[in-house]
C-alpha positions as CSV (number, residue, x, y, z in Angstrom):
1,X,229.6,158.8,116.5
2,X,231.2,158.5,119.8
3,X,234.6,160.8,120.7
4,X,237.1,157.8,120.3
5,X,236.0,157.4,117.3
6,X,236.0,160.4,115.8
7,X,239.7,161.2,117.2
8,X,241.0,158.1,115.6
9,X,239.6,158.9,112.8
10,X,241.2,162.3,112.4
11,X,244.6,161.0,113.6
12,X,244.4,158.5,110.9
13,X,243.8,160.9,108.4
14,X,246.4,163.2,109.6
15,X,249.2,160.5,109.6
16,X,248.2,159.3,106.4
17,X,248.4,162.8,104.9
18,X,252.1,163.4,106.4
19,X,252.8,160.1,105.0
20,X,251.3,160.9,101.6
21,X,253.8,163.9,101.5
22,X,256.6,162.1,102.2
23,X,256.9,159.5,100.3
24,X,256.1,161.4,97.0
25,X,259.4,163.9,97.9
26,X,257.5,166.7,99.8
27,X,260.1,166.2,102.3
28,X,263.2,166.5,100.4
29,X,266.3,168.7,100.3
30,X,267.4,170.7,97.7
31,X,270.8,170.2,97.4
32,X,273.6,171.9,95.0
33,X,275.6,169.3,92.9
34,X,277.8,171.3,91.2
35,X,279.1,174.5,90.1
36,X,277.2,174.5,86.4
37,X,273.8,173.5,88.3
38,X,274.4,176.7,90.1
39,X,275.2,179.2,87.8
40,X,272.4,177.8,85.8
41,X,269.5,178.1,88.7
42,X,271.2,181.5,89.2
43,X,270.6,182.4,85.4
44,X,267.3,181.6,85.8
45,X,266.3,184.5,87.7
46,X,268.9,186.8,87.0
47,X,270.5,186.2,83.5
48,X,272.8,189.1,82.8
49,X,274.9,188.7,85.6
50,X,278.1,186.7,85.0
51,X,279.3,184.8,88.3
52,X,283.1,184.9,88.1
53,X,283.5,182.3,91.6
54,X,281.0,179.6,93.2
55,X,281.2,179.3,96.8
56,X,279.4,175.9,98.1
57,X,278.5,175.4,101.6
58,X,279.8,171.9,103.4
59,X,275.9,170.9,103.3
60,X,276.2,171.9,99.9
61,X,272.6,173.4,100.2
62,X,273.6,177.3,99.7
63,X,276.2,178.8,97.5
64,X,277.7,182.0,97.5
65,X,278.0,183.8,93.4
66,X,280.9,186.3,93.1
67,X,279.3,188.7,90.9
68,X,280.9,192.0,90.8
69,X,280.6,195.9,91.6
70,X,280.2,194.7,95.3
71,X,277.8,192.0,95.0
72,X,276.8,188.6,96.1
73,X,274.6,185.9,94.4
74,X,273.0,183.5,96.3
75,X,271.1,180.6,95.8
76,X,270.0,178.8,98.4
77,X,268.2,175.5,99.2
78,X,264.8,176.3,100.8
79,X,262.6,172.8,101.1
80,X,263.1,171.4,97.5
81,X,262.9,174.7,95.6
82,X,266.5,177.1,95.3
83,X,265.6,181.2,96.0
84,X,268.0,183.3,94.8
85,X,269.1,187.0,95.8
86,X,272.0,189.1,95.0
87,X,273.0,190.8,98.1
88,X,275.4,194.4,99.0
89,X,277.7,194.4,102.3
90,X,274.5,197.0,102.7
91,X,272.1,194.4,102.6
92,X,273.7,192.2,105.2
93,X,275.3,192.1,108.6
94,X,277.8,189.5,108.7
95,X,279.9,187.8,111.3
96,X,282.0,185.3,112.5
97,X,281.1,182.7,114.9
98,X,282.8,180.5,117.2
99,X,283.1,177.9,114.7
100,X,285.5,177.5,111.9
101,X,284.7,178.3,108.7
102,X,281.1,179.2,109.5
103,X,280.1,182.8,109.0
104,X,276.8,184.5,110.1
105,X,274.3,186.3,108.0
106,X,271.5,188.5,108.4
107,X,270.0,189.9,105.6
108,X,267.8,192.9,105.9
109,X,265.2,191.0,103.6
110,X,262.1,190.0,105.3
111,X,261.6,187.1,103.3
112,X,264.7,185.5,104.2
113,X,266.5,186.5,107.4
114,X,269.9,184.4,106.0
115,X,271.4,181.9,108.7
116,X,274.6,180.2,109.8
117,X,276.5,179.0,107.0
118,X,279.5,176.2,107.1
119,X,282.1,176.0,104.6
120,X,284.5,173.3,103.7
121,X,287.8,175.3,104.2
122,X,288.2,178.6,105.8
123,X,289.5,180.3,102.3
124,X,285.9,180.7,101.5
125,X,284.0,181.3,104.4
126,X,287.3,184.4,104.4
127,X,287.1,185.2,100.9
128,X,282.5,186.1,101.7
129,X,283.2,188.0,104.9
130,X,285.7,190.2,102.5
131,X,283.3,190.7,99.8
132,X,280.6,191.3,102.3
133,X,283.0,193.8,104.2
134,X,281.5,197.6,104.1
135,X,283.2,199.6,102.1
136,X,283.9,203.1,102.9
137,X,283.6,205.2,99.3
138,X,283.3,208.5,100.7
139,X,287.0,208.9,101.1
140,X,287.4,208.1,97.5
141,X,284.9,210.2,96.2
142,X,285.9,213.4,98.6
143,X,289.1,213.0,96.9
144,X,287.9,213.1,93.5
């Protein structure tokens, strides 16, 4: 078989396998539709922890779980599956950007470094860099 040949072939079969993929969903979003869809995917994998607030993202692909004690749920959109973590202001550095209502995050997870997030309104991209703020307890327990 001549080179040509043998190329097309293999760029055939290559662009018919990408194709394949995507048109039976392997390139879809996972997307959050509502608050109840993600408290549920967030039960899932931790189901004795009681999310009191849901903050979406404006790409509604992440959400932010108000959980108590100083702790974060998230579930997040990764390809057309949802991870989920529950994160500690120790767990994260966290920063504003030059954006509105977008925050920064870096977790100290190696199998998910975080990322830029976008919220509709600033209230909530606030209200996580507050619950995500370092807290300083050795104050409180020196004076116990």
């Amino acid at each position: 078989m001549s080179l040509p040949v043998l190329v097309a072939i293999v760029v055939l079969g290559i662009a018919l396998s990408v194709a394949a993929v995507h048109f039976t969903g392997g390139s879809k979003l996972a997307t959050l539709d509502s608050r109840d869809q993600t408290l549920r995917l967030f039960a899932e994998d931790f189901p004795d922890e009681a999310a009191t607030t849901v903050r979406l993202t404006a790409d509604a692909r992440t959400a932010f779980l108000d959980i108590g004690r100083g702790r974060v749920g998230i579930v997040h959109g990764i390809g057309d599956c949802f991870l989920t973590r529950i994160v500690t202001a120790a767990d994260v550095a966290v920063s504003e950007p030059d954006e509105t209502n977008t925050i920064l995050m870096r977790l100290t997870d190696f199998t998910w470094k975080g990322g830029r997030f976008r919220f509709a309104n600033a209230a909530d991209a606030r209200a996580l860099l507050n619950a995500l703020e370092p807290r300083d307890t050795s104050s409180a327990r020196a004076a116990a």
